[in-house]
C-alpha positions, 0 to 999 in steps of 0.5 A: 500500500502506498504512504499516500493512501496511509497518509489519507486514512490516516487523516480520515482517522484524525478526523474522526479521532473525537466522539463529537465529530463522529456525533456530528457526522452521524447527525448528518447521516440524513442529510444536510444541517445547519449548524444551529440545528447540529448544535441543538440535536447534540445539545454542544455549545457553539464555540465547541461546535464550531472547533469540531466543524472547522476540523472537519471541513479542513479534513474534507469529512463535511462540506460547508454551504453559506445561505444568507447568515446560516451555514449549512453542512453535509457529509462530503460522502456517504462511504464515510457513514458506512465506514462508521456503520461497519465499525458498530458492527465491528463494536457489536461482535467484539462487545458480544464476544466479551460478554460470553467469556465474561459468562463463561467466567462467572459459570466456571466461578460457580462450579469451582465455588460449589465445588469447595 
């Protein structure tokens, strides 16, 4: 693999290297938002929002568009919300995984406590 496309995910991965911009992002998930409707539906205070914003506009995650004084966002592109779906995904499986062997444990607790 080449050390541009390593430095590409990489700055993908920056990007998204905060759960607030990963919200943002998936708020976006239906389309676009302006950035008083995001501030609201993710209760964040503006000048957190905006920090956020700027991090993903300059990484090319978001797309700004200026109508009178809003600012409207939205993804750049949509694979990026896919990306996001299949890393709950990859959450989910592993999350499940460390549940059976935590059950696994207690059952093994038990015998060995019955067994005393």
């Amino acid at each position: 693999m080449s050390d541009v496309l390593r430095q590409f995910k990489a700055s993908v991965f920056q990007a998204l290297a905060h759960p607030t911009r990963i919200a943002i992002v998936e708020v976006l998930r239906e389309g676009e938002l302006s950035a008083g409707a995001i501030i609201e539906k993710l209760a964040l205070e503006q000048a957190n929002a905006s920090q956020h914003l700027a991090v993903l506009r300059t990484k090319h995650v978001v797309v700004a568009r200026k109508e009178g004084n809003q600012v409207f966002y939205t993804v750049r592109d949509p694979l990026l919300i896919e990306v996001l779906d299949i890393l709950r995904c990859y959450f989910q499986a592993h999350i499940e995984e460390s549940v059976t062997m935590f059950q696994e444990l207690e059952r093994m607790d038990r015998t060995e406590s019955t067994e005393q």
